[in-house]
C-alpha positions as MATLAB code, in Angstrom:
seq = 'XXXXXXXXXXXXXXXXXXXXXXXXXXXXXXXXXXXXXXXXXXXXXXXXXXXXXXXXXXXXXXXXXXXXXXXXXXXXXXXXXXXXXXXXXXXXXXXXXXXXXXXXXXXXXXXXXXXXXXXXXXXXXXXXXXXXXXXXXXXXXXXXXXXXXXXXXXXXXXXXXXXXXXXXXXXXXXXXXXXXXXXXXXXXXXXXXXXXXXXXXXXXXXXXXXXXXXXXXXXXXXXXXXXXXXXXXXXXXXXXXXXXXXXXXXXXXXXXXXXXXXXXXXXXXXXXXXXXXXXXXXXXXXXXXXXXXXXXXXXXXXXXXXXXXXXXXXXXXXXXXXXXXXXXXXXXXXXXXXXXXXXXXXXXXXXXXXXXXXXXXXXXX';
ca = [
       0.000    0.000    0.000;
       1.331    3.432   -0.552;
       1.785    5.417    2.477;
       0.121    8.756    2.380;
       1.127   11.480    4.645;
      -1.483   13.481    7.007;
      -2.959   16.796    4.790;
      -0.613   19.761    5.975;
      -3.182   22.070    8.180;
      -2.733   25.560    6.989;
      -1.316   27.800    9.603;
      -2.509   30.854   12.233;
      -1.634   34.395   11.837;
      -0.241   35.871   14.820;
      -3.265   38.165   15.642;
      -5.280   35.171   16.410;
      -3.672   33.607   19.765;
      -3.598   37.228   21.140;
      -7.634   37.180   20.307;
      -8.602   34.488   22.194;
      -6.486   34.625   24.874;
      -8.410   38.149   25.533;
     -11.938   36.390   24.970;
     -10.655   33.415   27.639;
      -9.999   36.041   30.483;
     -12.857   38.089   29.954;
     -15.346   34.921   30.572;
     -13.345   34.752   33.992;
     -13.907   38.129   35.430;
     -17.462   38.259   34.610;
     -17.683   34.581   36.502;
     -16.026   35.721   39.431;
     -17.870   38.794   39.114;
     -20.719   37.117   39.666;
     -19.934   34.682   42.013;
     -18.806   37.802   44.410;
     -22.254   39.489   44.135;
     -23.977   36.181   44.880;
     -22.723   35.743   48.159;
     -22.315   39.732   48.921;
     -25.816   40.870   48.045;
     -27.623   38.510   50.803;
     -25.423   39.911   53.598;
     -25.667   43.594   52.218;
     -29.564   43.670   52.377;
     -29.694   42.017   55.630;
     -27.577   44.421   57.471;
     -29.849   46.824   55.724;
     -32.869   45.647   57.326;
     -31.103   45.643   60.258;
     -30.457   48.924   60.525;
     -33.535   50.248   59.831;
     -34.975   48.557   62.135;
     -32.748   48.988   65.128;
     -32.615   53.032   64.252;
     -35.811   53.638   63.501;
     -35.355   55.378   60.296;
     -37.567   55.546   57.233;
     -35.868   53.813   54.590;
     -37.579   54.293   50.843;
     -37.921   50.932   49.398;
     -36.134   49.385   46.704;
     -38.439   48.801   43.668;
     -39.828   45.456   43.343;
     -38.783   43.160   41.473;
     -41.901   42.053   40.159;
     -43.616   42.811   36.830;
     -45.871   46.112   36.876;
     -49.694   45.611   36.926;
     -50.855   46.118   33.320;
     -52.649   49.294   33.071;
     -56.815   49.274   34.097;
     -58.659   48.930   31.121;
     -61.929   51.217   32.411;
     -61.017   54.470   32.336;
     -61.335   57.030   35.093;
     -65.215   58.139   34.979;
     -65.474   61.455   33.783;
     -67.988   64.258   33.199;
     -67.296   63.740   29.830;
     -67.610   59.574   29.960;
     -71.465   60.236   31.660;
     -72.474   62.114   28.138;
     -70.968   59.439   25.894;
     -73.822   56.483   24.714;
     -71.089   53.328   25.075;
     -68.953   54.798   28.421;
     -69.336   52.434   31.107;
     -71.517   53.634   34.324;
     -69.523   55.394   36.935;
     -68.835   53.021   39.818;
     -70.247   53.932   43.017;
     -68.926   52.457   46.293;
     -72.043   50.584   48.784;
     -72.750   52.972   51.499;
     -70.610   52.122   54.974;
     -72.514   49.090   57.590;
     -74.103   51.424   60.034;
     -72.015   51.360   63.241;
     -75.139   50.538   65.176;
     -78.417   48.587   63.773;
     -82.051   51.463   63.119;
     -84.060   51.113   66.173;
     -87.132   49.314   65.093;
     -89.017   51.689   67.471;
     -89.109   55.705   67.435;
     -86.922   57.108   69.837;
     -89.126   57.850   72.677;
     -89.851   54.796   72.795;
     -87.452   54.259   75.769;
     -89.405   57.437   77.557;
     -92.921   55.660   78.140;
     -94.405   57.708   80.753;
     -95.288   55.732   84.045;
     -99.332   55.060   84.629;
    -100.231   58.379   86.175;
    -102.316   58.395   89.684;
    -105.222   60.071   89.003;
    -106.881   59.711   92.885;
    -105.322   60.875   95.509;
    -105.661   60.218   99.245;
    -103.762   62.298  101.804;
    -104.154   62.447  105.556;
    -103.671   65.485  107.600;
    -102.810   64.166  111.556;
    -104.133   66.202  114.996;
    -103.465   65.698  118.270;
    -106.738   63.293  118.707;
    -106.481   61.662  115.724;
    -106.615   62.728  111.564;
    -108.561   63.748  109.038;
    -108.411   61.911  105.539;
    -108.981   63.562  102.360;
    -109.457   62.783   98.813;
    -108.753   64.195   95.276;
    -109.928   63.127   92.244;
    -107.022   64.940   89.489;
    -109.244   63.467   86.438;
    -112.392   64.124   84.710;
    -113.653   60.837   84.968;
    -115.393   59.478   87.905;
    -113.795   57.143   90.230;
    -114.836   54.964   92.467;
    -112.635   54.463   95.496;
    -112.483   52.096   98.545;
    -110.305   52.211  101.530;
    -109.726   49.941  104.702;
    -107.976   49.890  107.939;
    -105.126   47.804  108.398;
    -103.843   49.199  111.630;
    -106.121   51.103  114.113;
    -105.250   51.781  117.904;
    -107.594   53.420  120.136;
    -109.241   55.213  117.081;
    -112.596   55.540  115.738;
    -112.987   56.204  112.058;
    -116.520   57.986  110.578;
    -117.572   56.787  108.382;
    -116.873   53.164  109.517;
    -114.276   51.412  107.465;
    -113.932   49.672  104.711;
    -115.613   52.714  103.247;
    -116.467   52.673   99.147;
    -117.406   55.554   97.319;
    -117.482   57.756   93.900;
    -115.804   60.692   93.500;
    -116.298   62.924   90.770;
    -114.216   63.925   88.210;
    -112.263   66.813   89.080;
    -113.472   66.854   92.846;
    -112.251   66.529   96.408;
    -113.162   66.361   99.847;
    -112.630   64.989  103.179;
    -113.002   61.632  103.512;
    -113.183   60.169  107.009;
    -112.381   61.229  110.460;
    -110.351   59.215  112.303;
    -110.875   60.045  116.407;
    -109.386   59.145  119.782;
    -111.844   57.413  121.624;
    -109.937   57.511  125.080;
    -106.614   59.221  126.702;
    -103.637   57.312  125.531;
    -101.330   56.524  122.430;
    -102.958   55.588  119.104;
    -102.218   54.858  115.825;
    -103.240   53.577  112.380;
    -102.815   52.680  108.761;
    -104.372   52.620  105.459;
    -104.678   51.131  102.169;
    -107.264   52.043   99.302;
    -107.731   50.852   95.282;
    -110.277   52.421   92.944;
    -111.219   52.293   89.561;
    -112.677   53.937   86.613;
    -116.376   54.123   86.989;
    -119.309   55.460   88.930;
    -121.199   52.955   91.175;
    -124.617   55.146   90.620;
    -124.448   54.230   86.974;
    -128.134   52.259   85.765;
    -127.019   51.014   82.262;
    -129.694   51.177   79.903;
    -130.324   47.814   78.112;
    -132.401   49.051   75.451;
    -129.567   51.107   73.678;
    -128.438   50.277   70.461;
    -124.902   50.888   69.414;
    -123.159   51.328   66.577;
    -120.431   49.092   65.740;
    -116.895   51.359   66.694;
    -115.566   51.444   63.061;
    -116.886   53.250   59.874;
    -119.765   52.139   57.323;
    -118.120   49.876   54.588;
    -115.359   48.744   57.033;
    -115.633   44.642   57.940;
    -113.433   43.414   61.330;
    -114.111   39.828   62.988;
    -114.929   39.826   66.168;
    -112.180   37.496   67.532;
    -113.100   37.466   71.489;
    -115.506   38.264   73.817;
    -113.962   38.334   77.391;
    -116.664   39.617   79.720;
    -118.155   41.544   77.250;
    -115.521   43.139   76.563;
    -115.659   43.124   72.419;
    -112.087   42.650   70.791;
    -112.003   43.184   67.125;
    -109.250   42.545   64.677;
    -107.992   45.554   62.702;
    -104.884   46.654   61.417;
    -103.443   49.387   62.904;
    -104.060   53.005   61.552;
    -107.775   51.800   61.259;
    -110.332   55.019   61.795;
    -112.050   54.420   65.380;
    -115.293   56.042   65.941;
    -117.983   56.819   68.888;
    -120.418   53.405   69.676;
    -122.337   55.978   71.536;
    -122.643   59.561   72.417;
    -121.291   61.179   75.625;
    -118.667   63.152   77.057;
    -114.982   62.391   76.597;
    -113.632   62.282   80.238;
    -110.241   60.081   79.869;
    -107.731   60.275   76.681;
    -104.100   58.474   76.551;
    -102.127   58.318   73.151;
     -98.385   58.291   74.857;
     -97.767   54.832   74.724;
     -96.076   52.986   72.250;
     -95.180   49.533   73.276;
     -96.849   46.247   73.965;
     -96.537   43.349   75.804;
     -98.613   39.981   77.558;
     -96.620   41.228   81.078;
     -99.091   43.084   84.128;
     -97.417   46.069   83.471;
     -98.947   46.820   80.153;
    -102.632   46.647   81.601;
    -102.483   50.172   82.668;
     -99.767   50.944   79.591;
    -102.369   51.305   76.980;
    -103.454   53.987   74.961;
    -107.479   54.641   75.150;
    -110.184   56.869   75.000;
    -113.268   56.826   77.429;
    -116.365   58.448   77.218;
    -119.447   59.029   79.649;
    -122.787   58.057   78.374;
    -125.892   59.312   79.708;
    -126.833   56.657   81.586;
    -123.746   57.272   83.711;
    -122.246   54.282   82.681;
    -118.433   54.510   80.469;
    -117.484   53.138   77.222;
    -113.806   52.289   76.799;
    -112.094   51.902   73.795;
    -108.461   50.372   73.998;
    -105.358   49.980   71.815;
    -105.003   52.914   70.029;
    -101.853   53.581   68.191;
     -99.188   56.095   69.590;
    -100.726   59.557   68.752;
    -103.673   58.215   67.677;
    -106.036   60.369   69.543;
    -108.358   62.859   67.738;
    -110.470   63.920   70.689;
    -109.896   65.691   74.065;
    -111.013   65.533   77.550;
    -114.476   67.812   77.915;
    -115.308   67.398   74.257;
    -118.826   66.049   73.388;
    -118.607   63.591   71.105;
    -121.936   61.660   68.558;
    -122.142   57.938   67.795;
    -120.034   57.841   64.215;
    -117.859   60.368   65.152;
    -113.999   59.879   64.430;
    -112.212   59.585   67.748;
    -109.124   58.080   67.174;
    -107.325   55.298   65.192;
    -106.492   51.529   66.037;
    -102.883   50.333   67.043;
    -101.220   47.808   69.160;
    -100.352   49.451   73.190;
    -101.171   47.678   75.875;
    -101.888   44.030   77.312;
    -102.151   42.680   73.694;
     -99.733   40.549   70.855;
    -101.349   41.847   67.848;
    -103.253   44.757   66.054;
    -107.146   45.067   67.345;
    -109.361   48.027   68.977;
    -111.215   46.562   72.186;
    -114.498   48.091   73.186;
    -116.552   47.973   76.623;
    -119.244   49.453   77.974;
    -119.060   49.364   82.593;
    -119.449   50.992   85.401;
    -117.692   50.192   89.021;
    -118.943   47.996   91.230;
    -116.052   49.838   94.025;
    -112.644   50.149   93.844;
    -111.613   46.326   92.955;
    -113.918   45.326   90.374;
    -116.023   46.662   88.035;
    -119.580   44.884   85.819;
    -119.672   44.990   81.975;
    -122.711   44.859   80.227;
    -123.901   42.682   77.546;
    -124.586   45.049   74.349;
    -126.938   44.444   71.229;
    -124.923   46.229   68.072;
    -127.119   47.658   64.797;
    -125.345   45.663   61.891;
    -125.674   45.453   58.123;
    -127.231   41.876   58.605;
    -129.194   43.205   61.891;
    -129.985   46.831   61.130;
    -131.895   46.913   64.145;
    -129.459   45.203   66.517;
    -128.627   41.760   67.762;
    -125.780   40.270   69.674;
    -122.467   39.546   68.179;
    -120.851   36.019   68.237;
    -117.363   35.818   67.845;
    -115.526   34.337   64.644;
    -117.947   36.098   62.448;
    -116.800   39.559   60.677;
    -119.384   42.464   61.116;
    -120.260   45.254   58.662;
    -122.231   48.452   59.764;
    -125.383   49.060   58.260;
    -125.368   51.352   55.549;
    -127.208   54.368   57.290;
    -126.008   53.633   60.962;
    -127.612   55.795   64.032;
    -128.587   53.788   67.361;
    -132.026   52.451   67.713;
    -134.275   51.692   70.775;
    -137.142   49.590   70.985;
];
């Protein structure tokens, strides 16, 4: 075989070593560069934070190193963007939580006035004994009975337990209470009353209108001693079963409740009939009053408007017709209403819904 020699490479200019040799140490110092910033920049920033921290000083941060947020594509709302057709609505922030919840109740709610004490006994003492007198501070007649509990070498005239009526608006003494015999005595009293005259002769051959206006319906939902408890909601027009006097008005109230209290907590109007007897009507709404005390008042005429005060759970107007028996009880009477079914009166059962007659007035027979 012929031996063949290996192809003669062609040779390197000078320039060309010096070249690379350059390029080779270049690549180094950027390496090391690098490789001294790695482990430099972790201890720099952390004796950064340190600092600021331990001196307190307000240090402007470094920008982060994070991308930017890309710019909001809805503009700024303008004046300008309202007038345009295709500009987006401007946004409007919800309204702050109130920091506390809207009472469900007017304010004076919280400032219900305590039951007032319309009679009035006060004792004036003497050297043999006292003298007892009594005020009646309504217009309404009262009917008032007081006892003994305590009496020591005392005679009382009249003799105790003692009932009577006093007017509306009236006062006068009492009782004597006298030292029967030379010595110590002593005594003590307690006395209720209540609404109502104990003279009163109801007249059973009234008829009475129905306490709500002609093309109004309301069941009757409960009779409880004849006293007549309608449903109704409340703001419902209230008007006179029967003409009188108004002698007792209260539209202050404004809660309810099933407690004790709220038996004397109720908003009413009462009116005397000629007969002497009273006709109560009960639950009217706060303010709800139209009349006043001393005003004469016609069956069918507006007196005030239906609510929820008082001893009751829901919206009703409850309607009586008494007098006082003394100062514990009193009697209701059993009533005969003209209705659009009964123009000339009958007594109502409950669970049925009653409609005045068209031309209402009260009847006798």
């Amino acid at each position: 075989m012929d031996e063949q020699s290996a192809p003669e490479l062609p040779g390197r200019l000078p320039w060309e070593g010096l070249v690379g040799g350059l390029v080779g140490c270049l690549a180094v110092g950027i390496l090391s560069s690098g490789i001294v910033v790695y482990y430099l920049a972790p201890k720099f920033h952390k004796a950064t934070a340190n600092v600021n921290f331990s001196a307190n000083v307000s240090v402007t941060p470094l920008p982060s190193a994070t991308a930017p947020s890309p710019p909001s594509t809805h503009p700024t709302p303008t004046a300008e963007n309202d007038d345009e057709d295709d500009a987006e609505p401007a946004y409007s922030p919800p309204p702050p939580a109130p920091a506390t919840p809207r009472p469900a109740r007017p304010s004076w709610d919280a400032t219900d006035p305590a039951p007032s004490e319309d009679l009035l006994v006060r004792q004036v003492k003497r050297s043999d004994g006292a003298a007892l007198f009594v005020e009646n501070r309504s217009a309404c007649p009262i009917t008032l009975t007081i006892q003994l509990d305590e009496k020591l070498n005392l005679v009382s005239n009249p003799p105790f337990p003692y009932t009577t009526t006093v007017a509306g608006k009236q006062k006068f003494k009492l009782a004597d209470l006298s030292m029967y015999r030379p010595g110590r005595w002593s005594y003590s009293y307690t006395y209720k009353y209540s609404e109502g005259s104990t003279t009163a002769q109801h007249d059973r051959s009234f008829m009475y209108s129905l306490p709500y206006g002609s093309g109004d319906s309301h069941p009757l939902t409960l009779i409880n001693g004849n006293e007549y408890h309608f449903a109704m909601p409340e703001d419902t027009p209230v008007q006179a079963s029967r003409g009188g006097k108004v002698v007792a008005c209260e539209d202050r109230y404004s809660r309810n409740g099933l407690s004790p209290e709220y038996f004397k907590k109720v908003n009413r109007v009462i009116i005397r009939h000629d007969d002497g007897t009273l006709g109560g009507y009960y639950y009217l709404r706060p303010g709800g009053v139209v009349v006043q005390v001393g005003q004469a008042v016609n069956a069918g005429d507006l007196i005030g408007y239906s609510g929820t005060t008082g001893h009751t759970a829901t919206p009703q107007l409850a309607f009586c017709v008494f007098k006082a028996l003394n100062g514990k009880s009193k009697q209701f009477f059993s009533l005969r209403f003209a209705t659009s079914d009964s123009p000339h009166g009958a007594p109502l059962r409950t669970g049925v819904s009653y409609q005045p007659p068209t031309q209402s007035h009260p009847y006798t027979f």
